[in-house]
N, C-alpha and C positions, 0 to 999 in steps of 0.2 A: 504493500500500500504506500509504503513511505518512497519507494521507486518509482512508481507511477507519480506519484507526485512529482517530486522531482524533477522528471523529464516533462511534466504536462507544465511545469512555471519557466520552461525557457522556448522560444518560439526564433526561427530563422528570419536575419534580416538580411538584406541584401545590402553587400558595401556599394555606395552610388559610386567609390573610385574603382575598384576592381573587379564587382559585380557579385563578388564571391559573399557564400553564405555566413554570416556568423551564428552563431546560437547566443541571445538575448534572454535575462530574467523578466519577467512581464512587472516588476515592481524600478526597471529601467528605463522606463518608458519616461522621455522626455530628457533623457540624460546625454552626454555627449560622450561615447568608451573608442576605442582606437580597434581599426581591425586589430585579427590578426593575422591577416596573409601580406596586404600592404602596409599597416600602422600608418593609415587614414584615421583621420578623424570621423565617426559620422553621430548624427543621432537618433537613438532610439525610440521608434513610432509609437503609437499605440498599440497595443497584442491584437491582433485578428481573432475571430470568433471561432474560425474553422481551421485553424492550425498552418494554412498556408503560408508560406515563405513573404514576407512584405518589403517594399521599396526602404532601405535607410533616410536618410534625410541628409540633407548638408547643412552644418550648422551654420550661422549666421556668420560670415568675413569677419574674422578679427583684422585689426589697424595692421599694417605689415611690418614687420620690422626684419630691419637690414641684419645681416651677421656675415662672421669670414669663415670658412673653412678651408682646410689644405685641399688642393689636386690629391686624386689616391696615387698617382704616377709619379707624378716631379716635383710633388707638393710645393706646388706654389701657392699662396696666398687668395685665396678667391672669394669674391662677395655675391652675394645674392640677397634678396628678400623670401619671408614666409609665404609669398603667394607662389611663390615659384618652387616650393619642396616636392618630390616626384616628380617635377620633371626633368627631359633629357635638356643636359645643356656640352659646353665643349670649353673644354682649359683653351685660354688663347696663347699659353704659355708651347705647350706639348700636344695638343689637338686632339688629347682623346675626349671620349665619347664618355659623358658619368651622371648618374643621376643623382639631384639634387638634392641635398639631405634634408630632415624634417630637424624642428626645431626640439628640446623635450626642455616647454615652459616651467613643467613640474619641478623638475631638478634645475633648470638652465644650463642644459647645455647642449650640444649639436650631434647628432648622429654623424657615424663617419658616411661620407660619400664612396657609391658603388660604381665599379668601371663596368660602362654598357657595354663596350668593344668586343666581341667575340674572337677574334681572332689575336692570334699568338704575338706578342709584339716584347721586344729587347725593353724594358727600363730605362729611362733617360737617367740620367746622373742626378742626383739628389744638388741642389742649389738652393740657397736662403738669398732668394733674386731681390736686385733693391729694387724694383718696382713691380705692380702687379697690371693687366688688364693690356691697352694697348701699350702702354709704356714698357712692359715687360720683355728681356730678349726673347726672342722666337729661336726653338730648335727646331735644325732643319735635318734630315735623314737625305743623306747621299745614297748612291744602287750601291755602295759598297758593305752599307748598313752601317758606315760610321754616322757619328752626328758633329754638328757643327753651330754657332751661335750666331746669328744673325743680329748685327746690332738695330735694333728701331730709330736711330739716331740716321746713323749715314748708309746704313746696309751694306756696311764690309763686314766680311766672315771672322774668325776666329776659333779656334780649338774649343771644346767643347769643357774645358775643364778652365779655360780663361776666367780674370775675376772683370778685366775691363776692358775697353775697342781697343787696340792697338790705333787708331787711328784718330778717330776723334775724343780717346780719354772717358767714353760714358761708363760708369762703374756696372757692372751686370751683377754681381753680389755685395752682400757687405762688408765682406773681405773689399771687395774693390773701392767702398766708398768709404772705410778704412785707412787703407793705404794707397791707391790712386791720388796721384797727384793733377794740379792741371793741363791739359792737353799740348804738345809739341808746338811749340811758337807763340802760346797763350802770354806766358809772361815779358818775351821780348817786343809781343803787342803794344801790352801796355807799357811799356819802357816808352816807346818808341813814340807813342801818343803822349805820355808824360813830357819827355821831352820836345815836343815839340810845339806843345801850347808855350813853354817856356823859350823856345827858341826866336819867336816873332819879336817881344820886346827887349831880349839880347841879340840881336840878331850881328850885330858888328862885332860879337866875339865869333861866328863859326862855329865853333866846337858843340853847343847841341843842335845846330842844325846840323853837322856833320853824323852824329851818333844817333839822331832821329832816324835822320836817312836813312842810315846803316842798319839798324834796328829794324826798321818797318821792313825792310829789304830781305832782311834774314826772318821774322815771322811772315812773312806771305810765303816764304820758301820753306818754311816749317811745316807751316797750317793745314794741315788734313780734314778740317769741320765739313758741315756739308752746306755751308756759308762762307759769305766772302768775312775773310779779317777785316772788320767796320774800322776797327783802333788801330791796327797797322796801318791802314791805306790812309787815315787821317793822320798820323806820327811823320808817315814818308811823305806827304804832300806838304804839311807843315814844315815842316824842316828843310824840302828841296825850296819851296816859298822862302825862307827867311835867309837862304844864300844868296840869290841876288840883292834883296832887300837892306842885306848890309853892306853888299858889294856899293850899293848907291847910296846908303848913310854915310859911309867911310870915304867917299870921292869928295 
């Protein structure tokens, strides 16, 4: 008697996310419980008369709130919101394929993210990237199966184990933003523009329009950015400016 009971106080709901059946207490009714095939949230209807299987409900939108979780791959840093939990999204870091994880408000804190990708694939190198989303370097997989770092700055390659561009100086780890210093010809830039706002009203000495010159001359032949040197090119014009300038003071 106390078995038939039992079974006659739980009744099948249908999860509205998975479609799958849960078994519901009929003293649940109106309450909000998580599957258990997805861990959806849904709510529980009122108990049917005739034992049939009944639609779940979807509870009311809560406000969304943002959170980060790692990539399960190259665990990079990634964000999303609560409305976006279940579904399929993609590391912009390593391009796999991972479903979105659900939030668990009760405790605070974030279920780990599942890789969708079925097929067999190499781990990318583990990196604590300094930046996440489009800023983030991008690995790229050569037919050889090596990988390689694409910078999002100037889009020259580098080893897959670099901490910064070899070219334009942009740190790809925290190691790199660490110990990366700034970029090849960065600081004879500004020398060279230093000197040369000071060059115009010395200009009947020579000597820093000489070293402007010189200076802007050796950073444009340094500079690897994926922009012109602004502060060179005004250091070397400043300075070629203030050699005639004194040439005709001193006359």
């Amino acid at each position: 008697m106390s078995t038939s009971a039992a079974c006659d106080d739980r009744f099948p709901v249908l999860c509205p996310h998975c479609g799958q059946a849960v078994r519901a207490r009929r003293d649940w009714a109106g309450r909000d419980v998580q599957c258990t095939h997805c861990a959806g949230v849904l709510r529980v209807p009122e108990p049917p008369l005739d034992g049939r299987p009944v639609d779940g409900l979807r509870p009311p939108a809560a406000p969304r709130e943002r959170f980060n979780f790692p990539c399960p791959r190259c665990d990079s840093l990634l964000e999303s919101h609560t409305g976006m939990s279940g579904q399929s999204g993609r590391c912009p870091t390593c391009n796999v394929r991972l479903i979105i994880p659900f939030v668990d408000r009760l405790h605070g804190r974030v279920d780990a993210a599942q890789v969708l990708d079925t097929a067999a694939q190499d781990p990318t190198p583990l990196h604590a990237y300094a930046a996440s989303g489009a800023q983030a370097p991008r690995i790229q997989r050569l037919p050889d199966g090596t990988c390689e770092i694409e910078c999002p700055r100037c889009a020259a390659r580098a080893e897959i184990t670099a901490d910064a561009c070899a070219r334009c100086g942009l740190p790809f780890t925290l190691e790199g933003m660490a110990t990366g210093g700034p970029p090849a010809g960065a600081t004879a830039g500004t020398a060279a523009f230093v000197l040369g706002v000071l060059a115009l009203p010395t200009s009947v000495v020579f000597v820093p329009g000489l070293c402007a010159a010189a200076l802007g001359l050796l950073a444009l032949f340094q500079w690897r950015g994926p922009r012109v040197h602004v502060r060179a090119l005004i250091g070397l014009g400043l300075g070629l400016l203030s050699l005639p300038l004194g040439w005709i003071l001193i006359r």
